[in-house]
PAMIBA-213502 format. One line per field, with one value per residue (C-alpha): residue number from 1; residue in one letter; x, y, z. Coordinates in steps of 0.5 Angstrom, whole numbers, plus 500, padded with zeros to 3 digits. Each point is the difference from the previous one (the first is absolute). Layout:
residues N
k: (NUM  ...)
r: (A  ...)
c1: (X  ...)
c2: (Y  ...)
c3: (Z  ...)
END
This chain:
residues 563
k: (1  2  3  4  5  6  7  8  9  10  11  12  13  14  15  16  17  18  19  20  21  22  23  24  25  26  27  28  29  30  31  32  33  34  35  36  37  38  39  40  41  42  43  44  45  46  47  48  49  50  51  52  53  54  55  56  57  58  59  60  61  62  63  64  65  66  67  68  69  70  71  72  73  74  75  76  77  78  79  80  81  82  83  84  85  86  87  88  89  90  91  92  93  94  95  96  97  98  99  100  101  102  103  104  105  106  107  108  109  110  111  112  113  114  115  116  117  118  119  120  121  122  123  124  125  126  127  128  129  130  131  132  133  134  135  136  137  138  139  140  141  142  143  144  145  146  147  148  149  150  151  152  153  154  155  156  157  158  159  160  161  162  163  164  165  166  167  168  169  170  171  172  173  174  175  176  177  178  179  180  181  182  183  184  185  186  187  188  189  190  191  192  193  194  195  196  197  198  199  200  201  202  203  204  205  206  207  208  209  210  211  212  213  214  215  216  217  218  219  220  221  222  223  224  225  226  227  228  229  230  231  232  233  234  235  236  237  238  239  240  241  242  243  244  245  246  247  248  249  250  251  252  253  254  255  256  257  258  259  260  261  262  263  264  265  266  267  268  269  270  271  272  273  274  275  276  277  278  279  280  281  282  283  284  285  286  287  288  289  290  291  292  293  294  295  296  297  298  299  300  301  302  303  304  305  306  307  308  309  310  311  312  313  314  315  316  317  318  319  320  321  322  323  324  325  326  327  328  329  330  331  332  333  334  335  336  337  338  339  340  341  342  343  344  345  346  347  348  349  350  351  352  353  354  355  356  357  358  359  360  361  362  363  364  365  366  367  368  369  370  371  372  373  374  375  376  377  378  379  380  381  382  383  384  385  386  387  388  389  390  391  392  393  394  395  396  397  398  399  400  401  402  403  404  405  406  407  408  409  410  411  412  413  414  415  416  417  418  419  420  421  422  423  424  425  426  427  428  429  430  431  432  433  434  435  436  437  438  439  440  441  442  443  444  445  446  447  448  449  450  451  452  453  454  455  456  457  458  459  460  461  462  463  464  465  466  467  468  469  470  471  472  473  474  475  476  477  478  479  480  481  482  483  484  485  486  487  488  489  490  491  492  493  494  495  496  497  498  499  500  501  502  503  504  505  506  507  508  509  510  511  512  513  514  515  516  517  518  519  520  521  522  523  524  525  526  527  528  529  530  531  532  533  534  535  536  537  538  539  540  541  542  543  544  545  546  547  548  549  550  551  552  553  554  555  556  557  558  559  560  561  562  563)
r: (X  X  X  X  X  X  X  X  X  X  X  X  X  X  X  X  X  X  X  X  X  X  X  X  X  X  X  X  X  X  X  X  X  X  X  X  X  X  X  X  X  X  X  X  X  X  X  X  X  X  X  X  X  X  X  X  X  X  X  X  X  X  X  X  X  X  X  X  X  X  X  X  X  X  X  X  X  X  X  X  X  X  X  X  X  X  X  X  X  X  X  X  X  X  X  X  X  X  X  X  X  X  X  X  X  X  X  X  X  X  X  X  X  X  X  X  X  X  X  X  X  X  X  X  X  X  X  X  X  X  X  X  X  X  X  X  X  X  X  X  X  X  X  X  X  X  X  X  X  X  X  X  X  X  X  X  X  X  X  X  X  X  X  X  X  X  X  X  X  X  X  X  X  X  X  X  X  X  X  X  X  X  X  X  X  X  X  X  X  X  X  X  X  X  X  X  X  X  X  X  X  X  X  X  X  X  X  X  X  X  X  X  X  X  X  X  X  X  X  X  X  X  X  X  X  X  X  X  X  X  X  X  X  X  X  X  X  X  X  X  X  X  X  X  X  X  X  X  X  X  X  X  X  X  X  X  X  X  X  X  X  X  X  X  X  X  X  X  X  X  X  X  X  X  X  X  X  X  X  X  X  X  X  X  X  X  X  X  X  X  X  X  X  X  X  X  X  X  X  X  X  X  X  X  X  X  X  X  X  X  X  X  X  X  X  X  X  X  X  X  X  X  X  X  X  X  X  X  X  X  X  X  X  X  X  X  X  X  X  X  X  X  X  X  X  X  X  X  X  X  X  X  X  X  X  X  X  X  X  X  X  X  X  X  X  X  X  X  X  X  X  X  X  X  X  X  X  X  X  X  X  X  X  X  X  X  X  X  X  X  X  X  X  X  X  X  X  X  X  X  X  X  X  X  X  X  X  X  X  X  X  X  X  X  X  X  X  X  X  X  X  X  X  X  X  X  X  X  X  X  X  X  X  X  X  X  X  X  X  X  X  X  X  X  X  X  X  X  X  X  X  X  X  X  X  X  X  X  X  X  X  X  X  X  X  X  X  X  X  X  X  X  X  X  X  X  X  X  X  X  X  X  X  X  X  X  X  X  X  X  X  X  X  X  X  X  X  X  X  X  X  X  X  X  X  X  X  X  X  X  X  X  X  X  X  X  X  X  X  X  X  X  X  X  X  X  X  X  X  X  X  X  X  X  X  X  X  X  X  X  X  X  X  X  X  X  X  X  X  X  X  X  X  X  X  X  X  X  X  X  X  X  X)
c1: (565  493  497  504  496  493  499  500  496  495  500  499  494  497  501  496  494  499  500  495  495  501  499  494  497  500  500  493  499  501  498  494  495  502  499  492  500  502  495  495  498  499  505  497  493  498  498  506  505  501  504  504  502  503  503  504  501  499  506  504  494  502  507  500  495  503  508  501  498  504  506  498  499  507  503  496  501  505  501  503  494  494  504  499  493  499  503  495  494  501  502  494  495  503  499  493  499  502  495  494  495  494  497  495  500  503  506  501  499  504  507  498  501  506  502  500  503  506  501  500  507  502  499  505  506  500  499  506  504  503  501  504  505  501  502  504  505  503  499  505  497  492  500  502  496  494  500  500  495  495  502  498  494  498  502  495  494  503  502  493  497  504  499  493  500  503  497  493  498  503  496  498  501  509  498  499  504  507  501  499  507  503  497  502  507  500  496  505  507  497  500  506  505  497  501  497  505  495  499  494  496  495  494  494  495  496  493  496  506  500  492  499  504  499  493  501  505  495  494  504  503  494  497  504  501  492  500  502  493  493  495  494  501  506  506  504  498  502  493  499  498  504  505  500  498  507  504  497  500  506  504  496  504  506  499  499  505  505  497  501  508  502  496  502  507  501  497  500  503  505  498  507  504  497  505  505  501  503  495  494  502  503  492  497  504  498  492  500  505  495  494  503  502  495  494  506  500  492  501  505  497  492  504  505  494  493  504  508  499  495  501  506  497  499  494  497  501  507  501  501  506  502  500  504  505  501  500  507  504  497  502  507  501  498  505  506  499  498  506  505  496  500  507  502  496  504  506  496  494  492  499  503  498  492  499  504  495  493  502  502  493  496  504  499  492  501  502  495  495  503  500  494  495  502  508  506  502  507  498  495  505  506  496  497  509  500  495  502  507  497  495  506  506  495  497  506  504  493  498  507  500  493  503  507  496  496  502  502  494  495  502  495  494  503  501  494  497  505  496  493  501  504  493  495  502  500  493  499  504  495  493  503  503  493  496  503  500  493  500  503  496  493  500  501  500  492  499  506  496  494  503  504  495  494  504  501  492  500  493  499  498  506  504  496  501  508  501  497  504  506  506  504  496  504  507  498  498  507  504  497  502  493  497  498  495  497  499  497  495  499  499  494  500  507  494  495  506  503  505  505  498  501  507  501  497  503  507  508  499  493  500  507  498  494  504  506  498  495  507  505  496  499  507  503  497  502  508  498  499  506  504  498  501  507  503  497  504  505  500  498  506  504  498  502  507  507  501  498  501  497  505  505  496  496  494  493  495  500  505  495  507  499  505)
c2: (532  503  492  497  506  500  493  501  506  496  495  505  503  494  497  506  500  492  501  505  496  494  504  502  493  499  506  501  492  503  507  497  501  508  500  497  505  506  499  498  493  493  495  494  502  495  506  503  493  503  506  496  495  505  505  493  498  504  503  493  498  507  499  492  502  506  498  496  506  505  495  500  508  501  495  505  506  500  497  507  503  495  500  507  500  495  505  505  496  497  506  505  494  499  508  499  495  504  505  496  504  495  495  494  497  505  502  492  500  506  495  495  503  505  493  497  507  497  494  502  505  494  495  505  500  493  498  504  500  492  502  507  497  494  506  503  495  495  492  499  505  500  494  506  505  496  497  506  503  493  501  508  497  494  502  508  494  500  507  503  496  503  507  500  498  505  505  499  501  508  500  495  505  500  492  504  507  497  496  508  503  494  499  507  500  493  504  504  497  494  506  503  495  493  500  495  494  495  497  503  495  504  495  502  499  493  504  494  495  506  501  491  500  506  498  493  501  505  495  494  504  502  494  497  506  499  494  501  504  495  499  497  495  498  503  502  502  494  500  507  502  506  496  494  505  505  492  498  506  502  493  501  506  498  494  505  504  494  498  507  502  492  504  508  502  505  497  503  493  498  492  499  501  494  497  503  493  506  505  493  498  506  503  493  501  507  499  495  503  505  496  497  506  504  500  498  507  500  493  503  507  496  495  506  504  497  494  501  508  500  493  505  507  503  504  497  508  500  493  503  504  494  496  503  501  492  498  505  492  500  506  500  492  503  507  494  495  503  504  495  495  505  501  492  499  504  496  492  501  500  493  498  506  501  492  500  506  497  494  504  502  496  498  506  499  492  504  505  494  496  507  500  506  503  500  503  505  500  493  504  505  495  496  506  503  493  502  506  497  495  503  506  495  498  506  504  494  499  506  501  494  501  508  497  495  505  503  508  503  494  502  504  495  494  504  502  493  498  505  498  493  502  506  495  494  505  503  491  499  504  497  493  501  504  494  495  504  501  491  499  504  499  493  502  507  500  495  504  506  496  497  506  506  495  500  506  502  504  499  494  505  504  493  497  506  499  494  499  506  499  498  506  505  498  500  507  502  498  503  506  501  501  496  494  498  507  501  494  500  508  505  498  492  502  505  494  495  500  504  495  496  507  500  494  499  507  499  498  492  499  501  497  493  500  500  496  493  502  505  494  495  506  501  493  499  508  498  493  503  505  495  497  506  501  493  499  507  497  495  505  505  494  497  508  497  503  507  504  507  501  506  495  495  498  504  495  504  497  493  498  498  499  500)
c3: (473  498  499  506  504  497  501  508  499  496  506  505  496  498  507  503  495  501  508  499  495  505  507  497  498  507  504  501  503  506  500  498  506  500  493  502  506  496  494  505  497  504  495  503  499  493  496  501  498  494  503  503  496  494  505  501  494  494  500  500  494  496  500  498  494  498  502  493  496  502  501  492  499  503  494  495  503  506  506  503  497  503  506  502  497  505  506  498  500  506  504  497  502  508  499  499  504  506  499  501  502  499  506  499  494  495  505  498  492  500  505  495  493  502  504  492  497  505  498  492  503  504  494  495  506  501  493  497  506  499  492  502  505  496  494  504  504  496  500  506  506  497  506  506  496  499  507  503  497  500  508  501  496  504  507  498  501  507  501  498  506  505  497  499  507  502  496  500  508  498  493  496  494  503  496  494  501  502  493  496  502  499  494  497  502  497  493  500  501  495  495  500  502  497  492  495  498  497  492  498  496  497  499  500  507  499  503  500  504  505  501  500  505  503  501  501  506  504  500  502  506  502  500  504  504  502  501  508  500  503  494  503  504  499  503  494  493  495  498  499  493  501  501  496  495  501  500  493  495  503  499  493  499  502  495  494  502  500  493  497  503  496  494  500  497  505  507  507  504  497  499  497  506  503  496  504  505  506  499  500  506  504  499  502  506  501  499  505  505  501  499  507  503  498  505  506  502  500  505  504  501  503  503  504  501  501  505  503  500  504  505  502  502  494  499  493  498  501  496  493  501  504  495  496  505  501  493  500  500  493  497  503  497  493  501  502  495  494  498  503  496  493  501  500  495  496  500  501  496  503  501  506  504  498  500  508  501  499  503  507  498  501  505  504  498  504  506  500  501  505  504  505  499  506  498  504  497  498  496  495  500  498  495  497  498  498  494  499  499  495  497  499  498  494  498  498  496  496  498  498  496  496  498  498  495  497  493  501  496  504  507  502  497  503  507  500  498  506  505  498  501  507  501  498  505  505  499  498  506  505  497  502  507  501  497  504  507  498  499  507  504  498  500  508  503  499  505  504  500  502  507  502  499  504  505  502  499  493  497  496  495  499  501  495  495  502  498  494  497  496  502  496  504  506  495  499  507  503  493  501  508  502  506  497  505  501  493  498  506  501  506  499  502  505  504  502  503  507  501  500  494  496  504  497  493  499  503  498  502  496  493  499  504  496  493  502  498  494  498  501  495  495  501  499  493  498  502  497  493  501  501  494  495  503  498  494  499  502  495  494  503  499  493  498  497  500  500  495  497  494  496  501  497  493  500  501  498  492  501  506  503  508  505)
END
């Protein structure tokens, strides 16, 4: 039959265009250094941390700002129809991005800007991609459906490590080139296969929601994304004007956009679905799901990269790509538990698997505390398949559960209002990881610095200079696969030691003894909150109630009835 065809067609399609839009949000940490050497900048250098950080984050803020209004445009104007426009601009903009032809600062606006023209494509696939699967399968398969898409999603965060890895020591513009015919084909195939089997409402566009929130969203996140950048003598910026000014207008925008959706007949976030006990508690579970796993593969990778890679031979060059290739235990966890889990949650409800999910969470994040810093391998990698298998087991069932409780003509607006809240916990998530890593070393690498680097006769100039410097430059430095002390110190200050005191500061041993105390308090009070975030996710999983299908039941939005 045409429908029992389609709706794999559609799953098919749909897992593709998720897969690309997550491999992007993440492709470029890793290729990062290449990138930088291409257009000829120095990311560590302070005039150019702006760079930095929105070539990291701008695309994830993009498609959390934007992703609950193209949810709403596909109730109004198709799902299918945004969703195909979303393949087309995402693929022009890797196009574009590709042909950079700038070095310095305007090769770095240019990778910025079509960085966010990315991210408005990649919001326009995840935000109608819940909305057209759930179309498209019935109540009883939405689970393998939708867990099977959230996985190719998830898992595409971890994938696109590995792929800029690879890619970027050929080219830095392969980062970019690689997603332009997997997006064409995907453009084309999603127009003439997928078909259109959504209620159009035909209400009109709440413009002021849309901007309030729009706005207010993007000055909170960039407030909390400078917050792990020096200002004056303090070593974050809470007390930054930019900062406390972004946090405050954009908390005040959020407020008035909260004031005007209870008051506009039409509003863009349906407030009323909140009524809904399943999408309530399934979208809590979600925000702080992501908001404990967020910034995990920004502490994992700095861990595996400024400290166990190169305590075992590798050169600090070679460590992003192997750093992808050792998270690997992750991605297979979640390709494993998430379909399965999908599909039981089909025929037993969410609740069991994506409570039991976080749970083994946060059990996962208690093991990777009690590892030392110079770990065996096969431990972290055991530990790490746990987290995918639990992180699995939990996302497919939830996101399952919230699609099954939206109301047809709501769907795209309630998965989008799904995904800003998993998108904006993430972009949260890796400001409060940093922020706390940030904490746990300046309260002892300085003094660290300060014994390592006199003994081995740097200047008390340059050692000074070292470490008074904020701690995130040392995060970046190991991040970035640079050699972290060479950078910091400069060829200069290397030239004047003795040749063995070079050897030492700018070999494999040094740098990573130097950080693994201050690196283990940070990371202990970083596990700590994760630990945190998954058991109170847990606790809201649990609250989510029995299962419920909302075609199957009374409507909500105008009885105020929960379930």
């Amino acid at each position: 039959m045409r429908g029992e065809r389609y709706k794999w067609v559609a799953l098919t399609n749909t897992t593709i265009g998720v897969l690309l839009a997550t491999i992007d949000s993440s492709i470029m940490l890793i290729a990062m250094p290449d990138i930088f050497r291409g257009i000829q900048l120095d990311p560590l250098l302070p005039e150019n941390s702006f760079y930095l950080l929105w070539m990291i984050v701008g695309y994830l803020v993009t498609s959390s700002v934007l992703v609950v209004s193209v949810g709403r445009l596909g109730d109004l104007y198709g799902r299918v129809r945004m969703y195909n426009l979303g393949f087309v601009i995402y693929t022009f903009a890797s196009l574009v991005l590709t042909i950079d032809w700038m070095t310095g600062h305007p090769g770095a606006i240019w990778l910025v800007v079509w960085r966010i023209v990315q991210g408005v494509g990649g919001a326009f696939l995840v935000g109608n991609s819940g909305a057209i699967l759930t179309d498209a399968f019935p109540a009883h398969q939405r689970g393998l459906a939708l867990g099977i898409n959230n996985v190719a999603g998830i898992s595409g965060t971890f994938i696109g490590l590995v792929l800029g890895g690879l890619l970027a020591p050929i080219s830095w513009r392969l980062v970019f080139l690689i997603s332009v015919p997997c997006g064409v084909f995907g453009a084309v195939w999603a127009y003439l296969r997928l078909h259109d089997l959504s209620r159009r409402s035909g209400e009109p566009i709440d413009w002021l929601g849309n901007v309030t929130f729009a706005l207010g969203l993007i000055l909170v996140m960039i407030g909390i994304t400078h917050v792990i950048q020096p200002y004056g003598a303090h070593t974050m910026g809470w007390t930054s004007p930019v900062v406390l000014g972004c946090l405050v207008g954009g908390v005040a925008l959020l407020a008035a956009f909260g004031v005007i959706e209870t008051r506009v007949k039409f509003p863009m976030f349906r407030l009323p679905l909140f009524k809904i006990r399943a999408f309530t508690f399934g979208t809590l579970s979600t925000f702080l799901s992501a908001l404990g796993r967020g910034g995990l593969m920004f502490i994992m990778i700095i861990w595996l990269q400024g400290i166990w890679l190169p305590l075992h031979g590798y050169s600090f060059e070679s460590t992003p790509l192997w750093a992808g290739i050792y998270m690997l235990p992750l991605t297979i966890g979640f390709l494993v538990a998430g379909p399965v889990s999908g599909y039981l949650s089909d025929r037993f409800g969410a609740r069991p698997f994506a409570t039991a999910g976080m749970l083994a969470a946060a059990l996962t994040f208690v093991l990777l505390e009690l590892l030392p810093i110079d770990f065996p391998y096969p431990a972290f990698a055991a530990i790490l398949l746990l987290n995918g298998l639990a992180m699995g087991c939990f996302a497919s069932p939830n996101r399952a559960a919230v699609m099954n409780s939206l109301p047809a003509n709501h769907r795209g607006a309630g998965g989008g209002m799904n995904s800003t809240f998993q998108n904006s916990a993430q972009v949260f998530s890796i400001g409060i990881f940093f922020s706390l890593m940030i904490a746990g070393l300046a309260a002892t690498l300085p003094t660290a610095l300060t014994q390592a680097l006199t003994a081995h006769h740097v200047p008390p100039a340059a050692t000074a200079a070292l470490a008074t410097s904020p701690p995130v430059s040392v995060l970046f430095a190991a991040f970035l696969g640079y050699n972290p002390m060479q950078h910091l110190l400069g060829n200069t200050v290397i030239a004047q030691l003795p040749p063995a005191d070079a050897a030492a500061l700018t070999g494999h041993s040094f740098f990573p003894q130097l950080i693994s105390g201050p690196f283990q308090a940070g990371l202990h009070i970083a596990f700590g909150f994760a630990i945190a975030a998954c058991l109170i996710a847990a606790g809201a999983s649990a609250f989510r109630g029995s299962r419920y299908v909302a075609e199957l039941e009374t409507p909500v939005l105008s009885s105020g009835k929960a379930s």
